[in-house]
C-alpha positions as YAML, in Angstrom:
chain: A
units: angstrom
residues:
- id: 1
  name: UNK
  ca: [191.21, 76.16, 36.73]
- id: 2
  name: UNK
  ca: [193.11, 78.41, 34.23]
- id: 3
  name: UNK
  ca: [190.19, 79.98, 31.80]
- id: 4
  name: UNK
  ca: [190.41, 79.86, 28.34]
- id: 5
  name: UNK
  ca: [192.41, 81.41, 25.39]
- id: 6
  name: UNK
  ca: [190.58, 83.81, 23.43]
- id: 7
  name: UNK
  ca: [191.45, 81.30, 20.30]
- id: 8
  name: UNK
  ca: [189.94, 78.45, 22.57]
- id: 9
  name: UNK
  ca: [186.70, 80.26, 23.26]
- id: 10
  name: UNK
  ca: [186.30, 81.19, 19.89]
- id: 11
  name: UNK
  ca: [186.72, 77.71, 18.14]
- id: 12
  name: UNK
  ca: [184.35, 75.94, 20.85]
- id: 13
  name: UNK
  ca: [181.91, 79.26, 19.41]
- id: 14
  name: UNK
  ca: [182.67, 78.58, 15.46]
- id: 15
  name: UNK
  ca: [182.20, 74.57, 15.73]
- id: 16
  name: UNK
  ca: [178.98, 75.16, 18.00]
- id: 17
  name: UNK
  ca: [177.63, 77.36, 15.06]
- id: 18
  name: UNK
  ca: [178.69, 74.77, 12.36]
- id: 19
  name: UNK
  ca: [177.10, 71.78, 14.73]
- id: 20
  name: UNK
  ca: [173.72, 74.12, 14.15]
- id: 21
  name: UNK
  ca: [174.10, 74.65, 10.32]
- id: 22
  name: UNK
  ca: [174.79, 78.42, 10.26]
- id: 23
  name: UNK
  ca: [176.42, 79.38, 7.28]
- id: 24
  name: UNK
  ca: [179.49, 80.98, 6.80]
- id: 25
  name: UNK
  ca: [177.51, 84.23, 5.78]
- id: 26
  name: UNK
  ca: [175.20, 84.41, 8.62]
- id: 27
  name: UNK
  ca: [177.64, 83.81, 10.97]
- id: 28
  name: UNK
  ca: [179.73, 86.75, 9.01]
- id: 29
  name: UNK
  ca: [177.10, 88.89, 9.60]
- id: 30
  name: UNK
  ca: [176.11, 88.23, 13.15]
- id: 31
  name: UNK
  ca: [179.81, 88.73, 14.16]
- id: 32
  name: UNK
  ca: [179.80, 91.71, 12.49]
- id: 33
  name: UNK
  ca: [176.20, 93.29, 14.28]
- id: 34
  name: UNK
  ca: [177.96, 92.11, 17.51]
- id: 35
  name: UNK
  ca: [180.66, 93.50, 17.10]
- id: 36
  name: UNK
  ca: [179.43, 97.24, 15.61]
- id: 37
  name: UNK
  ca: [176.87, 96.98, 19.09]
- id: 38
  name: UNK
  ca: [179.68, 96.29, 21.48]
- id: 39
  name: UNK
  ca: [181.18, 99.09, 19.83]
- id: 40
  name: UNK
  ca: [178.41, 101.39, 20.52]
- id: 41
  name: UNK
  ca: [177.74, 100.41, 23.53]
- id: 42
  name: UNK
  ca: [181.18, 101.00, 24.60]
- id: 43
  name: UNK
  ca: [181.11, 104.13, 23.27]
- id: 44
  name: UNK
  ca: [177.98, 105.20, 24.51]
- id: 45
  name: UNK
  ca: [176.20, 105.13, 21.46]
- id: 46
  name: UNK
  ca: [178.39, 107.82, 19.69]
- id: 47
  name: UNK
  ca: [178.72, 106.95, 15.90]
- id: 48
  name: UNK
  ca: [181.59, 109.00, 15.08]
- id: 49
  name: UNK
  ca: [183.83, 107.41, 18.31]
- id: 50
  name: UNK
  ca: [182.62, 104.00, 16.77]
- id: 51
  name: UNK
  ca: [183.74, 104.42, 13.59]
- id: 52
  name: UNK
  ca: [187.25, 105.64, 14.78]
- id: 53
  name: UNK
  ca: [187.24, 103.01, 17.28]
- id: 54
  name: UNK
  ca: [186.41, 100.21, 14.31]
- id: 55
  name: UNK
  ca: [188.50, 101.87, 11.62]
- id: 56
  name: UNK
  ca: [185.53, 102.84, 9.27]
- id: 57
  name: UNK
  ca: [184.75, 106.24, 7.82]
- id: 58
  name: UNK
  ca: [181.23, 107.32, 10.05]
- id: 59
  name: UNK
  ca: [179.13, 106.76, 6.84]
- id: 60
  name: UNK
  ca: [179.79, 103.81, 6.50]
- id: 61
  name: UNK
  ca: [179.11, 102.27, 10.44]
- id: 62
  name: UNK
  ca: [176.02, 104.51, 9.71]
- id: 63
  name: UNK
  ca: [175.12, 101.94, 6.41]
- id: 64
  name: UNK
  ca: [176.33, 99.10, 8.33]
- id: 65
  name: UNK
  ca: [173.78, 100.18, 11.23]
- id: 66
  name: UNK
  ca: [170.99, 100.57, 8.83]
- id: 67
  name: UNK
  ca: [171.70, 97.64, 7.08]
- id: 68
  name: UNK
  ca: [172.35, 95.39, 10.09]
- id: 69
  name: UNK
  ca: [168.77, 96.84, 12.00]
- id: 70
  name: UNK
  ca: [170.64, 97.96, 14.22]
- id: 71
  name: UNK
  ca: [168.56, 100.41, 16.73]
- id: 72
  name: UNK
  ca: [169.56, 102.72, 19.84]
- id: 73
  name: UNK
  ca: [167.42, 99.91, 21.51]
- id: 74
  name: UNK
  ca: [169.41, 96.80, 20.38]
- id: 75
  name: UNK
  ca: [172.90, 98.44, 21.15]
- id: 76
  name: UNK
  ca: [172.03, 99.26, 25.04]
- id: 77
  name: UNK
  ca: [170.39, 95.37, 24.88]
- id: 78
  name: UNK
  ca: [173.56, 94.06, 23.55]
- id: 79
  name: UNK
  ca: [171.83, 93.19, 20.46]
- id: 80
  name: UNK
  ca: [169.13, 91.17, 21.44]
- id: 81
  name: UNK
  ca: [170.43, 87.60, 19.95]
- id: 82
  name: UNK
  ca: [171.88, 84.66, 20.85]
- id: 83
  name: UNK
  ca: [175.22, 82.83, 19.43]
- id: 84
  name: UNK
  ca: [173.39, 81.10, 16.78]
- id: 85
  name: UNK
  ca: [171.57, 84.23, 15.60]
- id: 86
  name: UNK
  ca: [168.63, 83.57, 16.78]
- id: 87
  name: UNK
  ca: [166.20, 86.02, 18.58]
- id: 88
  name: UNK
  ca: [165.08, 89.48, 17.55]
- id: 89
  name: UNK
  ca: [165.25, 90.00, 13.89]
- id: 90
  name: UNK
  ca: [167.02, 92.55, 12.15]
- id: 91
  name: UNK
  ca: [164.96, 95.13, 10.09]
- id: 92
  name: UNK
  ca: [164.34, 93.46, 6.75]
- id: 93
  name: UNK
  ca: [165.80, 95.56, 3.68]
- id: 94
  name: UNK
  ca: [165.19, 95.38, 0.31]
- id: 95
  name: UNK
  ca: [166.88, 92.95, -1.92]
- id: 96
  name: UNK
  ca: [170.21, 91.22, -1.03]
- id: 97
  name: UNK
  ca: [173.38, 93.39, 0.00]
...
């Protein structure tokens, strides 16, 4: 059976999330923390590698990390959420970014 397109995979993703009623900015935003934590963890954690790797100055993965509650913990777990962003909560911040 020949596996599926990258394209594929992600539209059967995107209209599973719609089906559930996440909104276009939560999904935004737990693309984004997966995506900085497979970063990390591919690069062992390192910040600065990260950042070069994503194509973002270092202080601003670091915001994104705060922002994001993203812990040492959560990147070696893979970020400790499922596809429809549910699981364990970021950090809460103050006010809306």
């Amino acid at each position: 059976m020949k596996e599926p397109t990258l394209n594929r995979r992600l539209t059967q993703i995107v209209d599973e999330l719609v089906k559930r009623g996440m909104t276009l900015a939560q999904a935004r935003r737990e693309f984004e923390r997966q995506f900085i934590v497979a970063s990390l963890n591919s690069n062992n954690g390192n910040l600065c590698r990260s950042a070069r790797s994503l194509g973002v100055h270092r202080n601003t993965l670091r915001n994104k990390v705060s922002n994001l509650g993203i812990g040492a913990s959560t990147a070696r777990n893979g970020g400790g959420r499922d596809a429809a962003g549910k699981g364990a909560p970021p950090k809460s911040s103050p006010g809306k970014r």
